[in-house]
N, C-alpha and C positions, 0 to 999 in steps of 0.2 A: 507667511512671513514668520520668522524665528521669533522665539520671545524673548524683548532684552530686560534685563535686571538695572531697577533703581530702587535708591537707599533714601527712602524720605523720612520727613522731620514732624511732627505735630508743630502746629501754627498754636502760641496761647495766647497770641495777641491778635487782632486785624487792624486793616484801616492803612490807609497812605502811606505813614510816615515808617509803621511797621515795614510795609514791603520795601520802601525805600533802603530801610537799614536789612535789611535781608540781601538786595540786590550789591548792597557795597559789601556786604561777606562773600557773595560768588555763592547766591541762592537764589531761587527762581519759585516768587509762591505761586501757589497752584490749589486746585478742588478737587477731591474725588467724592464722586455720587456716580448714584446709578443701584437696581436691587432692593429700590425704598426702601435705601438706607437712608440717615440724614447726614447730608455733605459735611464731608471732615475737610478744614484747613489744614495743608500741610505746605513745606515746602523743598525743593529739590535741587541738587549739587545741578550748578548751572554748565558745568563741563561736561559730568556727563548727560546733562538733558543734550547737548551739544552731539555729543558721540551718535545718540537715537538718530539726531537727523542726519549727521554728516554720512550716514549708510542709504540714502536717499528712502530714509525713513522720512514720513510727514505725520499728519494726518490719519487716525488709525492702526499708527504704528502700534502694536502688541506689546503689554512691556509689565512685568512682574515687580508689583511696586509692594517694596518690604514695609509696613510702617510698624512700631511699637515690634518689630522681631516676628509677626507674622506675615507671610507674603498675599498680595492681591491680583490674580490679573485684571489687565484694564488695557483701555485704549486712549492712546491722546487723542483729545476731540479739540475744544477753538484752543486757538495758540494768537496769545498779542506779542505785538512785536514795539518796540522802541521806536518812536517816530522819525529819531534821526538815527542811532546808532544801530536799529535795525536788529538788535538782539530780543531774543525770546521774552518778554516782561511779565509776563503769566501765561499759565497751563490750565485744563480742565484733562479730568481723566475720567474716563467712566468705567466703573466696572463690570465686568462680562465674567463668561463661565466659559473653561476651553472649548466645552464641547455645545455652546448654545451659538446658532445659527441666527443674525443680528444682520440688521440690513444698515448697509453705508454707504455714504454719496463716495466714490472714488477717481479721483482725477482723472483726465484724460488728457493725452501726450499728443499733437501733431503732427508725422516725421514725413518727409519725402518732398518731392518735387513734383508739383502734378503737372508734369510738361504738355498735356494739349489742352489745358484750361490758360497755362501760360501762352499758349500759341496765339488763342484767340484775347490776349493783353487781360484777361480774369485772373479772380480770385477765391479762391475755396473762403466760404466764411462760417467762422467755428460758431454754430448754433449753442452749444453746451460746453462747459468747461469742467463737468462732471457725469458722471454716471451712477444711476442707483443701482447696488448688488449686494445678493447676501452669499452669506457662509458662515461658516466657522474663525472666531477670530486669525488663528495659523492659516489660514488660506485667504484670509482676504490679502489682496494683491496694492503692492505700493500705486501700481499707477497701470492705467487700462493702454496701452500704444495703437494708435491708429493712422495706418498709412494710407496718405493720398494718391500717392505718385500716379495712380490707374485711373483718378479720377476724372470723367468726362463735364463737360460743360452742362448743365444744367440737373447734374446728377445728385442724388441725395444720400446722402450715408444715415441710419437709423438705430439703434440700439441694437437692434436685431441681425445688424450686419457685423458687431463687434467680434473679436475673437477673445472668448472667458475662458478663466483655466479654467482647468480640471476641477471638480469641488465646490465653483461657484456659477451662481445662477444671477441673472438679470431682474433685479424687483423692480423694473419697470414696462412701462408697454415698447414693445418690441420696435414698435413704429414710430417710438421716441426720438426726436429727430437731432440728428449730432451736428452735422454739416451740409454744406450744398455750394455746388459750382457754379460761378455765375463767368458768362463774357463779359467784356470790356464791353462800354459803350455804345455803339454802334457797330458792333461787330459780328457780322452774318458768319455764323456756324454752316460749314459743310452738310450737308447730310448727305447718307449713303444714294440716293438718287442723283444728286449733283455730282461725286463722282463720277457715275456711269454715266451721264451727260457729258461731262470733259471729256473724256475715255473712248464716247462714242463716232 
């Protein structure tokens, strides 16, 4: 992923009421650590912390955070969100090196229709909603996509069946288990011998 530019603030205050009045300026406070440094308070233009994600940036996102006129890479790591209004409430950021190889949990996406698990009234159930991979921050990937549409009734999908870019590797055991097809109910699955019994 490209690296995006933000323009943060030193925090000389903490504490509640501080963030409160930060959030009514259209500021988002936030931590950066990471490098056993010690965590600097700072905080950041909450539109463009907006912009990072509205690019289906999350989690991870890569982003060149300017503080006192010198620039840092870093990665957004937890993100709170507002209980009702659902906006960003604080950030963490940790710092990384472009060129050091750092391991991250990264999302994974469900897409397709798994039409013969639908056949037999099943459902594919998402064992993980993450995956562990390393790389290099510019290569770690917004989100991992994996298609069910092929998948069979009682099949299992594993870390090791993902498909990883180019650049990044799986920090976990292969046999890491993602998903798996279950039937409905009471629902006798065909097998290839039953066929040929029909057939015959």
């Amino acid at each position: 992923m490209a690296e995006l530019q933000l323009v943060a603030e030193r925090r000389t205050e903490i504490g509640s009421s501080e963030s409160k009045r930060l959030r009514r300026a259209g500021r988002v406070p936030a931590i950066v650590y990471g490098h056993g440094n010690e965590p600097i308070a700072i905080s950041v233009d909450a539109k463009e912390l907006r912009q990072v994600f509205s690019h289906g940036h999350g989690a991870n996102a890569f982003v060149s955070l300017k503080i006192d006129g010198k620039k840092h890479s870093a990665l957004t790591k937890t993100v709170q969100h507002h209980k009702v209004r659902q906006v960003i409430s604080h950030i963490d950021f940790q710092l990384v090196n472009r060129d050091e190889v750092i391991s991250v949990e990264v999302p994974i996406e469900f897409i397709g229709d798994p039409v013969e698990v639908t056949r037999y009234h099943g459902t594919v159930e998402h064992l993980s909603s993450s995956v562990a991979l390393k790389a290099t921050p510019e290569k770690i990937p917004n989100v991992i996509t994996v298609d069910i549409s092929h998948m069979a009734v009682d099949q299992i999908l594993s870390a090791g069946d993902l498909v990883i870019p180019k650049g990044v590797e799986l920090d976990t055991d292969p046999g890491f288990q993602i998903a798996i097809a279950h039937a409905g109910r009471g629902m006798a699955v065909e097998t290839s011998e039953d066929e040929n019994s029909a057939s015959s």
